[in-house]
C-alpha positions as CSV (number, residue, x, y, z in Angstrom):
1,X,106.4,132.7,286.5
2,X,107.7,130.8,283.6
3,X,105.2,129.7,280.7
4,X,106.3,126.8,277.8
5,X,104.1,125.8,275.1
6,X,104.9,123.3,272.6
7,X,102.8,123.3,269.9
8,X,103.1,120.9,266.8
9,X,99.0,121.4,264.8
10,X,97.7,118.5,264.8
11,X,100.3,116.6,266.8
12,X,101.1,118.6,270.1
13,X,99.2,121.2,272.2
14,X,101.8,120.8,275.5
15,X,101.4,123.8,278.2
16,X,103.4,123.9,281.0
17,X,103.2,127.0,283.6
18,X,105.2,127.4,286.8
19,X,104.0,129.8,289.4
20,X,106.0,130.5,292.2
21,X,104.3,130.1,295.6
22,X,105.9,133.7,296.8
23,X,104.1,134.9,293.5
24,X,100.2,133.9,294.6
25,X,97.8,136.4,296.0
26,X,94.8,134.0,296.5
27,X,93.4,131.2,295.1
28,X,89.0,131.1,293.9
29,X,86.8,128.8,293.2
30,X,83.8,129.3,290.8
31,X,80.7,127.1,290.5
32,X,78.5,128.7,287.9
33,X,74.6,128.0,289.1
34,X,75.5,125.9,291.6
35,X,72.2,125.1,292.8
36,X,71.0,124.0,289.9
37,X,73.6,121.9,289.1
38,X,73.3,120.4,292.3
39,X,69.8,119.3,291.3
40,X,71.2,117.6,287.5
41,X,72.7,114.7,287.5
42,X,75.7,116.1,284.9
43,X,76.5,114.0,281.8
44,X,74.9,110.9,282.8
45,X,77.4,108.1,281.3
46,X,75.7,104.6,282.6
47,X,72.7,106.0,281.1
48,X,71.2,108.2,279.0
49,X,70.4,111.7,279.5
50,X,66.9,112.9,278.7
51,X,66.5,115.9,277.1
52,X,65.2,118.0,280.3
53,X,68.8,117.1,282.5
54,X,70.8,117.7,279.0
55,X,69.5,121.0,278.3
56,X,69.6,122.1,282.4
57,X,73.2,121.2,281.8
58,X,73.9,123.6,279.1
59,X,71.9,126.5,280.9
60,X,74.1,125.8,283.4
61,X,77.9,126.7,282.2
62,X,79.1,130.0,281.2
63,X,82.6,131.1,279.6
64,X,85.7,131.3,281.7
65,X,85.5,134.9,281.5
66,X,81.7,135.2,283.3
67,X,83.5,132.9,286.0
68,X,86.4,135.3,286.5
69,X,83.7,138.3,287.0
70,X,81.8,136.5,289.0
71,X,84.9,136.2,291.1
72,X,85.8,139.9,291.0
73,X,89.0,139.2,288.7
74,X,87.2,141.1,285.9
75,X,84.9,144.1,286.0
76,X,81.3,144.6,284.2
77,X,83.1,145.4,281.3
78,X,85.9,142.7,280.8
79,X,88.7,144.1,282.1
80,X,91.4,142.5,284.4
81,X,91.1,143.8,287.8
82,X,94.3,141.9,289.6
83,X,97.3,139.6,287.9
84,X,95.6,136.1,287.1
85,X,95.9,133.1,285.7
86,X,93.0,131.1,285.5
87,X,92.0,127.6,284.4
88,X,89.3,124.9,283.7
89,X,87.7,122.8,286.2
90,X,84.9,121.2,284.8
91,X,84.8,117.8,285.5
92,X,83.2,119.5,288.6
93,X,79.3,119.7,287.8
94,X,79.7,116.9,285.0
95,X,81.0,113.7,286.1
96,X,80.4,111.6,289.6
97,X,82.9,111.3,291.7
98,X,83.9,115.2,291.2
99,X,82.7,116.7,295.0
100,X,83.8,120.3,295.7
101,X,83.8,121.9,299.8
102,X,83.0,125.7,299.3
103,X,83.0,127.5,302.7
104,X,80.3,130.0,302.3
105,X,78.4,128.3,300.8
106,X,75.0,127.0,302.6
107,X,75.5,124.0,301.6
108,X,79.1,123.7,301.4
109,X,79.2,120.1,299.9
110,X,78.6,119.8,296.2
111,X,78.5,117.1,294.1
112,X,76.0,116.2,291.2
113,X,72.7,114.2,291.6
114,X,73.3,110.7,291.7
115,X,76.4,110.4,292.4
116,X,77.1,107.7,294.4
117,X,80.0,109.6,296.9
118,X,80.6,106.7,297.8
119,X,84.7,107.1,297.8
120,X,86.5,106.7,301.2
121,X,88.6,109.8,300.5
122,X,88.8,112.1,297.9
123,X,91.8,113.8,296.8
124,X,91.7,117.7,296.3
125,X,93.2,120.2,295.4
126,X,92.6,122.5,298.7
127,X,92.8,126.3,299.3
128,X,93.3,127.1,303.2
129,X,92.2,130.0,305.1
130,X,95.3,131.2,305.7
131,X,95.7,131.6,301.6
132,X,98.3,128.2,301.1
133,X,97.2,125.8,298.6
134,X,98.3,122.0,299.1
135,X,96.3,118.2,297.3
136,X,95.0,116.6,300.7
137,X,93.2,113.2,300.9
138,X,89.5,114.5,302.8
139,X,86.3,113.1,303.8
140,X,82.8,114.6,303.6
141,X,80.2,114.0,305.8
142,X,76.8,115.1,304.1
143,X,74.7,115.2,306.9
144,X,76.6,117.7,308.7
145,X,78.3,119.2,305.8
146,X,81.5,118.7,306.9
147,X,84.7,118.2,305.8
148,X,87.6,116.4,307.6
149,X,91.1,115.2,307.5
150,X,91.6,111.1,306.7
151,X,92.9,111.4,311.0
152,X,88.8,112.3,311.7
153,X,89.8,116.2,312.5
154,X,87.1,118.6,311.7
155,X,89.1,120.6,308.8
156,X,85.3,122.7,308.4
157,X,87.0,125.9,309.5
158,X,90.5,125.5,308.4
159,X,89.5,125.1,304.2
160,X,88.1,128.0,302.0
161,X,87.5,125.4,299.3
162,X,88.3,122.1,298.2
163,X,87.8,120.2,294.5
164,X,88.6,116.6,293.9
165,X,90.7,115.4,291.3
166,X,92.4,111.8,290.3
167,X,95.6,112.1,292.1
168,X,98.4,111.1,289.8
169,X,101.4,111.7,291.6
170,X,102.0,111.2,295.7
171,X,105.4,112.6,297.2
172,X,107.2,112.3,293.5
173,X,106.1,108.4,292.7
174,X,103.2,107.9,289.9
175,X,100.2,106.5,291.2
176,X,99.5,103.2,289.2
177,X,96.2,103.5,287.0
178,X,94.5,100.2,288.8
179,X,94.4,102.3,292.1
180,X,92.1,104.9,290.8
181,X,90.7,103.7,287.4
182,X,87.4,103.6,289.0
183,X,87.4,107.3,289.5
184,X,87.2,108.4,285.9
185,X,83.9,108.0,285.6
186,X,84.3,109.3,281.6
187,X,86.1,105.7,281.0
188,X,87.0,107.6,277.7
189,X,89.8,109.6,279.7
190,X,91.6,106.2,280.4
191,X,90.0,103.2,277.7
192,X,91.0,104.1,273.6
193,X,87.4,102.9,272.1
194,X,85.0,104.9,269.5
195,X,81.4,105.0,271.5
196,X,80.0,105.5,267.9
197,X,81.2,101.9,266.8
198,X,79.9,98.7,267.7
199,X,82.8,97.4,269.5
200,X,83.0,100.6,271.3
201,X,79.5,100.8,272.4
202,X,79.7,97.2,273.7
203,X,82.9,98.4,275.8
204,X,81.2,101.0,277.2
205,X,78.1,99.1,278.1
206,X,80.3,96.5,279.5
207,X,82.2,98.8,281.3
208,X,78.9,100.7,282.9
209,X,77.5,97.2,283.6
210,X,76.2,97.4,287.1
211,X,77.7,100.2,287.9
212,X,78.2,101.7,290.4
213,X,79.8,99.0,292.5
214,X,80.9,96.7,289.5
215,X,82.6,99.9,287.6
216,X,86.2,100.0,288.6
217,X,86.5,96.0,288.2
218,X,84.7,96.2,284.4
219,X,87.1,99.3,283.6
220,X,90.0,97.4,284.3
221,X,88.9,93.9,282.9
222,X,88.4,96.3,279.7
223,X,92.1,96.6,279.8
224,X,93.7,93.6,280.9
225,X,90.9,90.8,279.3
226,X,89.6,92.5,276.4
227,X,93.1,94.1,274.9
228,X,91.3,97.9,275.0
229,X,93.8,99.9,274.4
230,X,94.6,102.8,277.1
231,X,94.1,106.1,276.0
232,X,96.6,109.0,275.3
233,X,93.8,112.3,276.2
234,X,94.3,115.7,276.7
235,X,94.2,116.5,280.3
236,X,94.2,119.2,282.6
237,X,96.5,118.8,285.9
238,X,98.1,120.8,288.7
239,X,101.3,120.1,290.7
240,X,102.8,121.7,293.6
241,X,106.7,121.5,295.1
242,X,107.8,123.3,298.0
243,X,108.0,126.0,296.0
244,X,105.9,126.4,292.9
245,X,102.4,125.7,291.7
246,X,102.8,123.7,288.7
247,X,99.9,123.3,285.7
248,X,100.5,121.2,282.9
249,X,98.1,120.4,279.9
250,X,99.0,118.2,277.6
251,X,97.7,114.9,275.8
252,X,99.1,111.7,277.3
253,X,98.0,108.4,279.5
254,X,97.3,109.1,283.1
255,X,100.4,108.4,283.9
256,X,102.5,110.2,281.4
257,X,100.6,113.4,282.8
258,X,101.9,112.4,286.2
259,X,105.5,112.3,284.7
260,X,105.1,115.4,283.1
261,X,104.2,117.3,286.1
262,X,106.8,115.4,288.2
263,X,109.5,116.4,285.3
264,X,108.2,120.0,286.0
265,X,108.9,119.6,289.4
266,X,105.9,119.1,291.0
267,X,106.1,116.0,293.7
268,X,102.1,116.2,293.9
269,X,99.6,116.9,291.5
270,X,96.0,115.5,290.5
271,X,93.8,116.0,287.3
272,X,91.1,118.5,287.1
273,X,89.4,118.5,283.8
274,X,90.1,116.8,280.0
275,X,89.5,116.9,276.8
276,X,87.9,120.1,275.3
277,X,87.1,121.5,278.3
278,X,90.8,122.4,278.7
279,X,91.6,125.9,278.8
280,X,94.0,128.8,280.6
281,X,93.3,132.2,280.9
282,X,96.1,134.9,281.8
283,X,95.4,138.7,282.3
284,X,98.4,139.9,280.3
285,X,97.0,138.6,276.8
286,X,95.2,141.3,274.6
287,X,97.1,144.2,275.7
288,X,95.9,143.2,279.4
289,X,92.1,142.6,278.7
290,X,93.3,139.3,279.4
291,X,92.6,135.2,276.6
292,X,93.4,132.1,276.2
293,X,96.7,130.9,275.6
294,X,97.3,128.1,273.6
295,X,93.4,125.9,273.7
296,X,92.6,122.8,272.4
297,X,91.2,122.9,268.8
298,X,88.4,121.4,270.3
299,X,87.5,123.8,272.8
300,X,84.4,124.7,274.3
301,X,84.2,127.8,275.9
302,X,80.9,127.4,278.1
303,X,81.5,125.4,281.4
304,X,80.2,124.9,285.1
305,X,83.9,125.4,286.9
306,X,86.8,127.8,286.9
307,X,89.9,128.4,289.2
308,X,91.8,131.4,289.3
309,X,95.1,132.4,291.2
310,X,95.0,136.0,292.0
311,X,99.2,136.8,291.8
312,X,100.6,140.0,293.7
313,X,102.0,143.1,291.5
314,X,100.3,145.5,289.4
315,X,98.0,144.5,286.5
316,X,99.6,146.4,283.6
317,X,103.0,147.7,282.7
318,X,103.7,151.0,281.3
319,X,106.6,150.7,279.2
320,X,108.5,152.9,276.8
321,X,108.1,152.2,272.8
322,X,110.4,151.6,270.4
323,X,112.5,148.2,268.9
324,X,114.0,147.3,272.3
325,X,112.7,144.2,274.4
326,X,112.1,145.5,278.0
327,X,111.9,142.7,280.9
328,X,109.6,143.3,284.1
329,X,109.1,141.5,287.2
């Protein structure tokens, strides 16, 4: 494992974790209240929300840490049961577009009301029965709740879980932002505009206009036509190599995130969450009661969706005192 943070207040907040495959246990996926959430539509963004679906929506998320117990990497009481690393995934429950495959689940298909799924693949970041992790390009059928390979093969029995995210780097080359603008259904994550200005609320209406079939073509006439400027946000992405899980959070264009996981040395990787709702979780923190390393000043702890990777090895260390500087595998 091998953790950088470069952090410059008010300028940078730049995390970048490696995680050797040999090093990963398991990986989980939490949904908090995933029924309910089922029956919200998230944060609507080509309308408004009425009160009822806003205030479903915060019933619905809970801290990282009552994700983690709820999958087993924390007792009753708070404490680290296994080596983890957890992090966000909450674009999951909030936006369109974001569908997640869950096993065990008896409806194994989620995704948020109204959402269109309407995409002809989705890229996600996929967990395997036999405990690899890889970003595959799937398809869901809803009526059987199934999911399968872009080749038509019933995958149902193969994947533990699957989540989408906007895949930003294929076999080491950037994907360019026109192929999956119309993914980001928060336009904010790839358009620079202030929604409580008049320009900006004309952008986004624009940009909503007819939506959902009209979307991708507004966001990127936005762009091109209307000189918006592209945003620099603060994702959350995850890479893989042959070798290594890469995660990377950082501020940056959608494809300066994609460089920064292929500079990692990731030749994969896809987005999973943004903006305040970035956060990473490791057990060792606190004496091994586990925190947050390095969030965003604008964090909000509550959220609908986690991920954490269970790593092999003992939870705690027991080391001798004293002024020396002991290293531990």
């Amino acid at each position: 494992m091998r953790l950088e943070i470069n952090r410059l207040e008010g300028l940078r907040n730049d995390l970048t974790l490696r995680l050797e495959r040999a090093e990963i246990d398991s990986a989980l996926l939490s949904v908090a209240h995933r029924q309910r959430l089922m029956a919200l539509p998230g944060i609507p963004r080509h309308r408004e929300a009425t009160p009822a679906e806003a205030g479903g929506l915060c019933e619905s998320k809970v801290p990282i840490e009552e994700h983690l117990r709820l999958l087993g990497v924390l007792n009753a009481t708070g404490e680290p049961q296994c080596r983890a690393i957890a992090i966000s995934n909450r674009n999951l429950g909030t936006n369109h577009g974001n569908i997640a495959w869950q096993r065990t689940a008896t409806q194994p298909i989620f995704h948020v009301m109204e959402d269109p799924c309407s995409y002809p693949a989705y890229s996600c970041l996929t967990a395997w029965r036999n405990t690899t992790l890889s970003i595959e390009d799937l398809r869901f059928n809803f009526d059987t709740q199934s999911v399968h390979g872009t080749d038509g093969r019933d995958l149902s029995d193969e994947i533990e879980w699957a989540t989408f995210g906007q895949r930003i780097l294929r076999a080491g080359i950037l994907t360019p932002v026109e192929d999956i603008a119309g993914q980001f259904y928060d336009i904010r994550h790839v358009l620079a505009f202030d929604h409580h200005k008049e320009h900006g609320v004309r952008v986004r209406n624009e940009s909503y206009r007819g939506y959902p079939a009209l979307f991708r073509e507004n966001v990127l006439r936005a762009w091109r036509d209307w000189g918006v400027p592209r945003a620099r946000y603060y994702h959350n992405a995850i890479g893989f190599s042959r070798e290594a899980l890469f995660i990377v959070q950082r501020e940056g264009t959608v494809e300066e995130i994609g460089a920064a996981l292929r500079d990692a040395g990731a030749d994969d990787g896809i987005i999973l969450d943004n903006g305040g709702s970035v956060a990473c979780w490791a057990w060792w923190l606190n004496q091994y009661r586990g925190g947050l390393v390095s969030p965003t000043i604008d964090y909000r702890p509550p959220g609908t969706s986690a991920i954490a990777f269970r790593l092999k090895g003992p939870v705690t260390h027991d080391l001798p005192g004293g002024s020396v500087s002991y290293s531990v595998l």
